[in-house]
Structures are given as C-alpha cells and as structure tokens.
N, C-alpha and C positions, 0 to 999 in steps of 0.2 A: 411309722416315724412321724416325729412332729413337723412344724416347718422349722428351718434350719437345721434340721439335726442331722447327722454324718452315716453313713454303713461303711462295713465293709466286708466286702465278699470275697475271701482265699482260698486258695485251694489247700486241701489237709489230706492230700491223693496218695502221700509219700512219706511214709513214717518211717525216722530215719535215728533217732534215739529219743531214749525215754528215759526219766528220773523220777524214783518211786519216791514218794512223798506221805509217809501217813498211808491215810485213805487213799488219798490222790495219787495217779499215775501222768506226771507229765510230759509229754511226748510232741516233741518237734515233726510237722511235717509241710513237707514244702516251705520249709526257714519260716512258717505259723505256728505257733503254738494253744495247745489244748490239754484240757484235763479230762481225763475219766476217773470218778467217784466210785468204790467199789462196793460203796454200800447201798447208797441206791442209783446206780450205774445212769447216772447224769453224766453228760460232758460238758466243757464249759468252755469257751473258747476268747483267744484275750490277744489283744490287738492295740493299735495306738488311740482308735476311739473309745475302747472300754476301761485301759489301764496303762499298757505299758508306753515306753518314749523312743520307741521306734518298729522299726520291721525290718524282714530278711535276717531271721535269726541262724547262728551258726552253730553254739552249740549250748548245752545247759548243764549245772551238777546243782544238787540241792545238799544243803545243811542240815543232818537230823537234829543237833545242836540249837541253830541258832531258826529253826524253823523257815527256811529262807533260800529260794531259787534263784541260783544265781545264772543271768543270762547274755549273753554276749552275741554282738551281732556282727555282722558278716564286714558294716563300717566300722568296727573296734569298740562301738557304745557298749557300755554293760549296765544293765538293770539289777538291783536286789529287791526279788519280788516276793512281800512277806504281808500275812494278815490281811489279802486285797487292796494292798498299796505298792508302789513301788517306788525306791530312791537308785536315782540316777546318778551313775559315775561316768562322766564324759571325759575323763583324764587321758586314759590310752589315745582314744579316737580323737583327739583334740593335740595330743602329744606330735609337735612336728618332728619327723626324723627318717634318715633314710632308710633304717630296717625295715625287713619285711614285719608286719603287728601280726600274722596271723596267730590264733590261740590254737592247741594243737590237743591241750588237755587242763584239766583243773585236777588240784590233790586237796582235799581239806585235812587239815590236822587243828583241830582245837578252835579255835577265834582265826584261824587263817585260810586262809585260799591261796595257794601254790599255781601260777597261771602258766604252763608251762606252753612258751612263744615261738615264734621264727628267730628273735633274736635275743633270747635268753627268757630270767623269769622274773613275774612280775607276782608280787606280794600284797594281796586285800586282805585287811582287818576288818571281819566280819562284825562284829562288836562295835568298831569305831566309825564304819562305813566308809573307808579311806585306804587310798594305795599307800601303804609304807615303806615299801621299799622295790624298788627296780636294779635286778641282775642284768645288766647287756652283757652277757658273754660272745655275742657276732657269731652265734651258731645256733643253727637249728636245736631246739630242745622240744623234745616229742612227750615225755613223760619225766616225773618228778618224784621223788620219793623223801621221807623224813625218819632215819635209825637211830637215836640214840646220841642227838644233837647233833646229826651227820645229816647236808642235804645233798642229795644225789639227782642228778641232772644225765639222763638219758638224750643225748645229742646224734648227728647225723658224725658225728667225726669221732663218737666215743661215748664211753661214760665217766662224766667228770661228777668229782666231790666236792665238798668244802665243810669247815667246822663253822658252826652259825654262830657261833664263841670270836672268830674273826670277822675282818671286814671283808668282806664277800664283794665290794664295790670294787673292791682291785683285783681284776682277772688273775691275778700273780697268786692269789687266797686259793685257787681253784686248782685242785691236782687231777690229772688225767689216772682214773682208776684201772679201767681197762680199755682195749681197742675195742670192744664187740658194741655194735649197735642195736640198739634196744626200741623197738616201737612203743613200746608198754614196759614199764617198768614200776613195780608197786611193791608194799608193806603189806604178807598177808600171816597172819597167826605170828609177828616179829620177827617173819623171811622175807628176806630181799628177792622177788621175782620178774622174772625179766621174758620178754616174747621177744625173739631173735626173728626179725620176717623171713619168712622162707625154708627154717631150719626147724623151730621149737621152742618151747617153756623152759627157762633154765632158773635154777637157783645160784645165787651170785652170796659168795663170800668175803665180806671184808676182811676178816682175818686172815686168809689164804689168797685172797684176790681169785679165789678159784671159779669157775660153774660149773653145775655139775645139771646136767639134764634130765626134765624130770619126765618129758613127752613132747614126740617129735611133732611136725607138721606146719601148716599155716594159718595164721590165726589176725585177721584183721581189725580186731575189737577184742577189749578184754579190762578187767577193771575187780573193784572189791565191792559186795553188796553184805552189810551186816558179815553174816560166819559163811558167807561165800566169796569163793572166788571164780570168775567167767571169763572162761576165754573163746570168741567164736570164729567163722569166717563163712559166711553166706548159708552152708547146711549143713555145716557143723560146728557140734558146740561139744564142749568140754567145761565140767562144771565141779570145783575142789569143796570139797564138805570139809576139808582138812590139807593140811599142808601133805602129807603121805596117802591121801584117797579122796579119788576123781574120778568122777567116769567120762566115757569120752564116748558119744553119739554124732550117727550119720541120720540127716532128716531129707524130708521128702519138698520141703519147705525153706524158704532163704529169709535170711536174718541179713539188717546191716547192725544190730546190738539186741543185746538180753540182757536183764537187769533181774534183781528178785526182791523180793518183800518178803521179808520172815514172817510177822503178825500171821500173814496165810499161807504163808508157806507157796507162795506162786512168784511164777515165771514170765517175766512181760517182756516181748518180743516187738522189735520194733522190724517188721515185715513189708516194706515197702508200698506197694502200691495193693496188697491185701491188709493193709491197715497195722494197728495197734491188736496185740492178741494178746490171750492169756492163757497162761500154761501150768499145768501139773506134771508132776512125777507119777508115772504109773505103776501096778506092782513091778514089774521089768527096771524098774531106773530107766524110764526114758520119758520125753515128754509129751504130751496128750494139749492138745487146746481143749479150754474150759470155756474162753470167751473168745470170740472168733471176730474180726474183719472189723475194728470198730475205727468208722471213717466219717468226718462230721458230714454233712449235707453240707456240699461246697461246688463250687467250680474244680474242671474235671484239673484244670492248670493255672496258674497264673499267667495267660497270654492271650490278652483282650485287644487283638490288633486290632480289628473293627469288628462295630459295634453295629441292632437295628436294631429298631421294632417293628410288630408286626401285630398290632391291638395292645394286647399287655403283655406278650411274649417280648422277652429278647433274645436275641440271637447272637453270639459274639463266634470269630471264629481266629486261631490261633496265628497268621499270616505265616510268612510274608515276603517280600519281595521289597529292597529299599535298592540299595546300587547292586544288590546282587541277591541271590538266595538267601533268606533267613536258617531254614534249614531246621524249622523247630517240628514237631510232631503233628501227623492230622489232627487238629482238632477245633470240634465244632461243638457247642455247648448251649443250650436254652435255660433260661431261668423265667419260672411261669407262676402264681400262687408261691411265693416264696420257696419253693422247691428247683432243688436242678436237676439236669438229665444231661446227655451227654449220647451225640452220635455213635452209631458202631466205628472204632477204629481197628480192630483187631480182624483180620483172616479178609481184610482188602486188598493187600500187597500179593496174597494168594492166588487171588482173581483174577488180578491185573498184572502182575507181573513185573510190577511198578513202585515204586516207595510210595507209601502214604503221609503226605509232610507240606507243608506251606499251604494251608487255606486261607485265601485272601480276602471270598469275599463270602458272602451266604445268604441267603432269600427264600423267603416262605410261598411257595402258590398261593394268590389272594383267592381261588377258587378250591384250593385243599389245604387245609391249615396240617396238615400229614403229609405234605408234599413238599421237599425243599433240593435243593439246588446248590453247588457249590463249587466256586472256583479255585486253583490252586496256580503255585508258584511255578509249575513244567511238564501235568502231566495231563492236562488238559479239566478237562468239567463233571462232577460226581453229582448223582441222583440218589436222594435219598425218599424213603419211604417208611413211615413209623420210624423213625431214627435210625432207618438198615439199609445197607447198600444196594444201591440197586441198578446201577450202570456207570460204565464209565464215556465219556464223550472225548474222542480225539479223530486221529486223522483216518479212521477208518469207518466212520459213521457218523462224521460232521463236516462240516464247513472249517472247523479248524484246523491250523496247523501248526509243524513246527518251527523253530525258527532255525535249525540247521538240515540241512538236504540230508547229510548222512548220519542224521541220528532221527528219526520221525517221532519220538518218544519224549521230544521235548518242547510243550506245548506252552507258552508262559498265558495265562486268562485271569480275568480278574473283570470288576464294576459291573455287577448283576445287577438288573435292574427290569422291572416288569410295563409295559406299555398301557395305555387303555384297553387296549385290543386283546390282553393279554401274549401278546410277542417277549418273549426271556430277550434281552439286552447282552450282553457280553463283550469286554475288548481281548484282544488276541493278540500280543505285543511283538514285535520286531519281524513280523510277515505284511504280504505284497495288504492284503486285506485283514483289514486292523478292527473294524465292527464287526460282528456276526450275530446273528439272532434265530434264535428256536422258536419258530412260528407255532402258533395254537395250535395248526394240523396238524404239528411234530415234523417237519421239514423245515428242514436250516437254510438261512440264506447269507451272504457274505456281500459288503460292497468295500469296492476301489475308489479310495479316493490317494490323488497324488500327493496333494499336501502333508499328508498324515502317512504316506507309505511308507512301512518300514522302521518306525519309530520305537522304542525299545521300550520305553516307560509308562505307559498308559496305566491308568488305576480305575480311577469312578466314571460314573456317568447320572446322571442326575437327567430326571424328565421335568421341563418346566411346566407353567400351567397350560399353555400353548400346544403342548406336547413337544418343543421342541428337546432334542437329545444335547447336552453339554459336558464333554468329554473333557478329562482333566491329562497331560500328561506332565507324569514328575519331575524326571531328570534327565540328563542326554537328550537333548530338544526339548526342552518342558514348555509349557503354553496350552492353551483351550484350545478345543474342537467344538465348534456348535451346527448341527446337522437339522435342518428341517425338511421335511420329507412331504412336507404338506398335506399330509393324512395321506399320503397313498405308497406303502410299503417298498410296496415290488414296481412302483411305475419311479426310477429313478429322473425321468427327464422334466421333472418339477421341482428337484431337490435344490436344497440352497444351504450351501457348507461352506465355512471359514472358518484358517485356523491361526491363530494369533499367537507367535512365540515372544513378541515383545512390546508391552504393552503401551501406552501413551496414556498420561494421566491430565487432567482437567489444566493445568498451567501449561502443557506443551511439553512435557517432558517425557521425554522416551527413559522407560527407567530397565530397558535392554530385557535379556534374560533370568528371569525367576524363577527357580521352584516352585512348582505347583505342587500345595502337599494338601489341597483341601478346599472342599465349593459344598454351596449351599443356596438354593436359592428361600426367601423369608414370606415372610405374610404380607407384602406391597407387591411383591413380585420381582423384588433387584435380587441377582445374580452376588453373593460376596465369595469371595476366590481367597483362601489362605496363602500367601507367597514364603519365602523366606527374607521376608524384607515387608512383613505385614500383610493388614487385608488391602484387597481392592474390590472395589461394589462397583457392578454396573447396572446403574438405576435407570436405564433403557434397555433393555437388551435387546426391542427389534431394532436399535441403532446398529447390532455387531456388524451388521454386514454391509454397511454404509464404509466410504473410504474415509471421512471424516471421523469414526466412531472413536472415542476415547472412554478410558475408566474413570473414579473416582477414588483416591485416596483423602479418606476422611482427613480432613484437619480439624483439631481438639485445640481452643482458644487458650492464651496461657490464664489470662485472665489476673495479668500483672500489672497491665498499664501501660504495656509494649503494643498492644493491637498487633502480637504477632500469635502466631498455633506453631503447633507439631502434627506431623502425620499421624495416626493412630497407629499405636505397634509397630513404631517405623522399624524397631532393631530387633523384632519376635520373629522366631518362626512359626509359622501359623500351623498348626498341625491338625488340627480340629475344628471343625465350626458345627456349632448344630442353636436351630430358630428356638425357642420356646413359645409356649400360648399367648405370651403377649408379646410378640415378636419380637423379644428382644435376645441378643447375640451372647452365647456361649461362646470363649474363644479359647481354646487349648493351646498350650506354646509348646517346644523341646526344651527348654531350661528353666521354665518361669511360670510355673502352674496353669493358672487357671483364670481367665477374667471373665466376670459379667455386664455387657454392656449395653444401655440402654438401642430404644427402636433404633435411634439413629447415630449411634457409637461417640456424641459427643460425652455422655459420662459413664464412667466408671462405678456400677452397682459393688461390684464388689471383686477382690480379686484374692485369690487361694493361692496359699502354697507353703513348703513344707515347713515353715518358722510361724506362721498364721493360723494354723488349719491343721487336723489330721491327716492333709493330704499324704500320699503314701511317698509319693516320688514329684521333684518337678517337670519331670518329663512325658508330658501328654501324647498317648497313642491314640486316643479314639473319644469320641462324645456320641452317647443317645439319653431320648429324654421320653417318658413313660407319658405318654398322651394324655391320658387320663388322672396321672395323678401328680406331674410333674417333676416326681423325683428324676434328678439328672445322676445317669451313668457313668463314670469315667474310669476309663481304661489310662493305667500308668505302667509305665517296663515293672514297675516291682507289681503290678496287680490290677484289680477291681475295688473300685470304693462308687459309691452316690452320696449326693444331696438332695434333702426333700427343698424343692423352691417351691416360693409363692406362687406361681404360676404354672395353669393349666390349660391346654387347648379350649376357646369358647366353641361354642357349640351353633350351630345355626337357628337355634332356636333357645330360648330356656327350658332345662333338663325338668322331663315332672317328675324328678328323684332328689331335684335342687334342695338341699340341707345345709344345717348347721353341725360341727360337730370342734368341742366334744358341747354333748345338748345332752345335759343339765350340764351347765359349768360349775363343778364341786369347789369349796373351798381353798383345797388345796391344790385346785390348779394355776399355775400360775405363766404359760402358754398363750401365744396368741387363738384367736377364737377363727376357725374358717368356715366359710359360707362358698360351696361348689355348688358346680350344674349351670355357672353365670354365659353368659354372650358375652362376648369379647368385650372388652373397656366397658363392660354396663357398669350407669349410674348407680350405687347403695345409698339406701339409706337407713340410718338405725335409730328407731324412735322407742320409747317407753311406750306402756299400755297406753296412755290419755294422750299420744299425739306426739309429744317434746322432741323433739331432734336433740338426739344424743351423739351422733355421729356422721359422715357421708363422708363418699370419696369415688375412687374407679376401679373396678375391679382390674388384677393382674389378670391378662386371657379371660378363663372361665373361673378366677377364683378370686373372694375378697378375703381379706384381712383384719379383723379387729380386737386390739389389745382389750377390750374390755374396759377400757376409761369415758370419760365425755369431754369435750371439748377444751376444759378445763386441768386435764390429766391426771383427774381423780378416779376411782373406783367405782363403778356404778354401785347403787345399791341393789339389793338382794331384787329378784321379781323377773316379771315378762315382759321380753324385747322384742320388738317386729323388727327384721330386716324386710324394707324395699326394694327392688330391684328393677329397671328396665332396661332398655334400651338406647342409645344417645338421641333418638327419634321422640323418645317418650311412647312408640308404639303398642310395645306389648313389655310385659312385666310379671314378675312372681312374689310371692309373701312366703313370707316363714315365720319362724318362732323360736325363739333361744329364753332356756330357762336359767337364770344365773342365782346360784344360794352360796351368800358369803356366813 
C-alpha cells in the first residue's frame, strides 16, 4: 500500500447466497461480497475501497438482460454493479417513513426489478437506473410474481393481486386472491409456484383460485435459475428440470441457498462457514462437489474489539464485555505477511465444560512468538499454543476468581499485559482482588488493594517507561488505578497505589465521573486517558500521587480574535487512542470516526469518517499501528479496515537497510517518494548529483516524505538524487540514492 491509501480486511467465513453471473459466481459472505471466476478460478473481492458505496450487504439478484448486480444493503442503500462500475440508488435508504424497508426478495421481469419489502413493493427500472414506482401496501410482502399482466404479491396476511393495467397506488386496486401464505412464490415454465412454510410446493391457479400440491416439506430458500427451479432448506434440496419432474435429495451437507448455471450445467451452493462450493449431478441424480470450500483469505469474523501488535503480527481478539456481556464467539485472529490464521475455537467448550465466547483481550509471549494468552468475558484465562488450546486458568489453578460465591465458573479478566520481568499482568473484575499476575516461575499472585476492591469494570492496563502499572476502569466506578511496585513484586510494603475516580483539570475544575474507555501513554511519556467527554493527558505522571496532582485537558485556540479555545474533543467519546512514530495521536471516537492529531493535539492532521473516507462505520472499537511500516489498523462494529500513514517508529540508530522506494521512480508514477529506516524527527536533505538543494524538511518518526518536486513545485528532472539524513545533533547520518526517469 502507498501512503494514504485505505485496505480493508472482512471476513468472507459465511456464505450465505450466491448470484450466477456469466462466468462469475457471486456470492455474499459475511454481508461481503466476492466473485469466483470459473474459468480461471480467480476470486475477486469488492468493498467500498475497491468499487462499491457501502458495506454490510443483505442480499443480491443479478440481470442476465441488463448484465447487472443488483445489491442492496442491510441500511436500504442499493448499488447497480455492472462493467466494474457501480451507480448508486440511495432512494429507499434515504426515503423517510415509518415502514419497516427490509427487502425480503427481488423478481426481475424484463427492464424491471420487483423489490418485494416489509412494507409493500418497490419498482427499479433497470435500463433507466430509477425507482419508478412504490407499492406501500402496509404488509409484509415476501415474494412477487408477474402472469400475464397480473402482479401477485405473496404477503404475511395472504396472497394479494392486481392488474398492472390499473392504478396499483390505491390499495383499493389490490384484491386478496387467497388466504394461504406463501414464502416463495414464483413464474416457473408460466406456473404460478408457491412454498407454503412448513407444509410444501403448491401450484396456484388463477382460474380456479385453486392449489394443488406438487411436494410436501420445508423449504427455506427457493427461486428460478435459467430451466430450473430450487427449492431447499439446510440438507435438503429439491431441484425441477420441469414443471411435472423434480428430484428431491437428502445431503450430508447444509445449504442456506443453491443456485445453478446452465453454460456448465453446475450447482453453486452457498454452504456457510465451508464456503462457496460447486456442485454436479452424478449418474444417480444427486449432487457431488466439483469445487469445494472456496473461502477468501480474510479475518476469521468481523469483530476487531481489540487490537496489538506484536513485531508485524497482529493480534485482534473478538471481545467483549461493555455494561454487560457481548456474548459474541471465541475468537482470536492473527494477520502476519498479509495472511490470516485464526485460533482453535472448536472442541474447547469440550474440555472445559464452558462456553467459548468474549475474548477481551490477547498477547503474544515476548520470549515465544508461539505462545499466547487470552482473556475472556466470565470464564477465566485461555493458553494457547501453535494457535491450540492448551489450558484453561480459573478458580482451581489460579489466583482468580469468580465474582459470585455460588457460581465459581464466572470469572470476568481482561488487560493482559507482559512486565520487564516477564510477569503476565491481568485484571479480574468485581472480586476482593482485582490484579493478578502469572509470574515467570508459573505461580500466580493476587494483591488487595481497598481502593479498587470489588469494582466491576476494569479493562486495560498499560506499563509506563518507569514500569509503573496504570489500570483503566470503564463504568460503574470508572477512574485510573496507578500501581508502583517499585521493582519489587512480591515485597508489597514499598508499593505506592492511587486510584482517581474523578478527575481535576489544570483550571480547578473537577469534571466528576468519566468513562474511561482508553489510555495510552506517547513518546514524551504523558499518560493521555480517552473519557466520554474527551482526552485528558497527564504530562507528569510521578505527580499522580501528590494530593495537588491534576490533568490536562488540551485547549485548541479558536484563532478568531476572541483569544478564546475549546477543549479538545470536549463532546467525543474517546474510544481509542494509539502513539504513532512521530508521536502523534490516533483518536477513535463512538460516533465520529477517526482524528489524527499532531504531538501536542493542538491540530487536526486529519480526521476520517464515513462521508470523507472509505471508513466502514463511525463507530471506532479499537486502534493498532504496525511499527514498522505505519499502516494504522482500525477496528469498526461493521469490521477491519487500515491506513498506510506517513509515519513510522524511528529507530535508535539509523537502519543500514535505510531506502528509498519506489527507486527508480518510473514515469508513470505519480505517488509521493518514501525514504525509511530514519531516527526520529531526522533532518533530510535532498540534493541533485552536483550538490543543489532540491528539497529538506523532518522526517515523520522514522519516515520522510517527498513529492518529487523542488522548491519551486516543479517536477525535478530526470537523473540522481542524494537523500541526506542525520540526526537533530548533526551527529551521525546516512545517504542514499533515488533514481528518477520522466
């Protein structure tokens, strides 16, 4: 990735319908979408940084007609994605009204699309790119049908008609045909077919108002592909080559849809959490996989509650714990070399006797990169090993415990965190002793402190440079814990602990109880704490324990002429904070993206969010930032996305790997030029072969920047450039070489 450019990482774990296309098979998973190519079995994968105009899609049908995927999201947006472009209809999603919008099915007939809703149907002209007409009938409509200028509305109250010859705008147009309620209801060989849930396939007469039943059972999905018709329900499928002959199979394998492609005569199944498969007919009439489990290389979920790193690993783990249980699945996830992997989750609730579910926090042994650790929402502390389970930690072999006498099985831990000493860190929420720690010997130890006893919300814990411990807790008594132990573990009669629930800012102002949703301490060594009412920096921190000690809430100058500021973030909830290489602030909010803000927060580098940005959601869960190469991670409720920044951890020395890239810069690049491996804030300098200063400035962390112009904001010409580099001492320094052909 360049600098600025976006990613974004989803999961595609859970294939859940697919829409044959040509070549192309496309297939929703995890409300992501993907193609597999069956000629030469490429996937392709398309998101709001690659094409489309939104995420958390709901469901898809494609046009053989108008060559064109029509895609509708979970907020009522709908895309027409045709030729590698896509034109956006924000009508519905935009449309204020009390109905429920949910879309339930699509029917195309011709230049149209039948959008059959929660509160009637809505009408896109594929040809024109335009909703033309809106049916509110104020009743659930499940499936849609079109016979013979007849349009038939399959509802929760019936199956209603109307002639398309009338005005259909006036409910009064609309005659109730039968009582029977129809999940499905379709045109297949110019018969009206109907899925009765719970009962069977009937054919429906208008002439007679009759149905006459053509095969009993239950069938959750069902639909028309070319000269078929499908109807299935998890592992079984029933498949009509004709309106009078169908076969109907039991599989060993669960479907949520199947769809077919004539051209090859295959069967594409949309199989859950074993992917996208492809299927044949075998001599028996039944079906065989041809192509098996096709699942992109993604995150195991979309649920990046927090985030680390750990060198160039990262770590995300699925949480969590907010005013009560999350309640989502274990999951813990690494993405390393642009590959993922994903903890064992399955056959540990076996072991343990336990649910597998809210992992809150997760940490790598700095002495086994194959060794990690993992906290959870109640059931105490998980050891892994090669990504496999490998103990569990609660009240029968720890220091931990529960937080009710008569359930001991309810452990709440969270804020891993490793010592110099290597000591595992852990809090243990709403018991007498609230730290607890896995010493290197592998004996645990627990302290009492009164302050903190019994507190229910405890999250992180952060080691300063001091080594001091600073414990964050969220809600229901929220406030700091800061613990100094004065390097000696186990001798408590040196320790020096305070815990602050309500904070006092540099004017005198006690600004009471906050949410603590986030700490960080930066490259100065000030402590900045995310509240719900902004950050606060304490740019002393061996002041905490002083009875004078107070915070700092930045003031931002207006810079109007009033000689007055604003707080920083006075009205954000801070939900994130993470340093980058040039110490400047990453700030995540709950409703309002993303800010970057310089060393000392009075400006605003830049600030993301979902009208500005490909950001996915405005609602920030979690921030890491890749050491080495800067790209910043960001966890949102809809998912995982990054940005590459200009900035990278400096190094304590100049790197002897320090480059340029891209080196030769080709013509047709037209990209800034980066020079890594720097010391932090070093001087550049960029000169031609004969000496001329073409450029200078200060590197971001360990990384510089240049457009490729001189001074003048022209183009350099063609030839070789020295970068110079030292240090603000002028001490020590490095050279390189960038070759530029225009």
């Amino acid at each position: 990735m360049a600098i600025g450019e976006w990613g974004v990482h989803l999961a595609y774990h859970n294939v859940t319908q697919t829409a044959p296309a040509g070549n192309l098979i496309y297939a929703i998973s995890d409300g992501s979408l993907f193609s597999y190519d069956k000629k030469d079995q490429s996937i392709s994968l398309y998101n709001k940084v690659t094409v489309l105009s939104d995420n958390n899609i709901s469901y898809i049908k494609y046009s053989n007609i108008h060559k064109t995927l029509i895609i509708v999201y979970k907020n009522y947006n709908i895309d027409l994605f045709s030729n590698g472009e896509v034109y956006n209809i924000p009508d519905l999603m935009n449309k204020t009204m009390s109905q429920d919008k949910t879309v339930n099915s699509i029917n195309i007939v011709g230049d149209y699309a039948y959008f059959s809703t929660n509160f009637g149907i809505l009408i896109l002209n594929l040809k024109k790119k335009e909703i033309t007409n809106t049916f509110i009938l104020n009743k659930k409509v499940y499936s849609s049908s079109i016979q013979n200028n007849t349009i038939y509305a399959a509802t929760d109250k019936g199956l209603f008609k109307g002639d398309l010859s009338n005005n259909l705008l006036d409910n009064n147009s609309w005659i109730l045909a039968n009582t029977t309620v129809f999940s499905q209801f379709l045109l297949f060989e110019n018969k009206l077919i109907g899925n009765v849930p719970f009962d069977g396939i009937y054919e429906y007469s208008n002439d007679t108002n009759t149905l006459t039943k053509k095969v009993g059972g239950y069938y959750s999905f069902g639909d028309v592909y070319d000269d078929k018709m499908i109807f299935g329900n998890y592992n079984s499928i029933i498949i009509f080559d004709h309106f009078n002959s169908f076969n109907y199979m039991n599989l060993s394998y669960t479907f949520s849809n199947l769809s077919y492609t004539k051209d090859d005569n295959s069967y594409w199944g949309s199989n859950g959490s074993d992917g996208l498969n492809g299927y044949k007919l075998n001599s028996d009439y039944k079906l065989e996989k041809s192509i098996s489990s096709i699942v992109p290389d993604s995150p195991q979920r979309n649920l990046p509650y927090y985030m680390t790193f750990s060198k160039n690993r990262l770590l995300i783990c699925g949480g969590g714990m907010t005013y009560d249980r999350l309640n989502n699945p274990g999951t813990i996830m690494m993405y390393e070399d642009n590959k993922w992997n994903s903890f064992q989750e399955d056959g540990i609730k076996e072991v343990t006797g336990l649910d597998y579910k809210d992992i809150t926090s997760v940490i790598q042994d700095p002495n086994d990169p194959e060794h990690h650790f993992a906290t959870s929402g109640g059931e105490g502390v998980y050891e892994f090993r090669n990504l496999k389970f490998v103990k569990l930690y609660d009240y029968t072999n720890s220091s931990l415990k529960s937080i009710f006498s008569n359930n001991p099985n309810y452990i709440r831990t969270n804020g891993l965190q490793y010592d110099k000493n290597h000591n595992l860190w852990m809090v243990n929420s709403n018991v007498d002793n609230i730290i607890n720690v896995l010493k290197d010997d592998g004996n645990w130890i627990s302290f009492h402190h009164s302050e903190i006893s019994g507190k229910p919300t405890f999250e992180r814990i952060i080691f300063d440079k001091r080594g001091w411990a600073w414990v964050t807790s969220m809600r229901y008594s929220p406030g700091v814990f800061c613990f100094n132990t004065n390097g000696t573990l186990e001798d408590t009669s040196d320790d020096k602990t305070r815990f602050i629930g309500s904070f006092v800012n540099q004017d005198g102002t006690n600004l009471g109880e906050l949410r603590i949703l986030s700490i960080a301490e930066d490259k100065n060594g000030a402590i900045w704490i995310g509240t719900e009412k902004g950050p606060l920096v304490i740019n002393n921190p061996t002041k905490f324990f002083d009875n004078d000690f107070y915070c700092t809430q930045v003031k931002v100058p207006r810079n109007d002429g009033t000689n007055l500021a604003d707080f920083l973030l006075a009205n954000e909830k801070i939900t994130a904070i993470c340093i980058d290489g040039a110490n400047r602030k990453w700030i995540g909010t709950e409703t309002n993206g993303i800010f970057l803000l310089s060393q000392d927060g009075l400006e605003t580098i830049h600030h993301f969010n979902t009208i500005n940005s490909p950001l996915l959601s405005d609602k920030i869960q979690s921030l890491a930032i890749n050491p080495n190469t800067g790209e910043v991670f960001i966890g949102t409720d809809q998912g995982l996305m990054s940005y590459m920044s200009d900035a990278t951890e400096g190094g304590a020395s100049f790197s002897e790997t320090a480059h340029a890239f891209p080196n030769p810069v080709r013509p047709d690049y037209t990209g800034v030029i980066t020079v890594t491996g720097l010391i932090r804030d070093s001087d550049v300098k960029i000169t031609d072969i004969k000496g001329n200063l073409i450029c200078t400035g200060t590197s971001v962390g360990g990384q510089f920047t240049w457009d490729g112009r001189n001074s003048k904001g022209q183009r350099v010409a063609s030839g070789v450039y020295l970068v110079l580099a030292a240090d603000a001492e002028g001490k020590e320094g490095i050279a390189t070489k960038i070759l530029i052909i225009k």
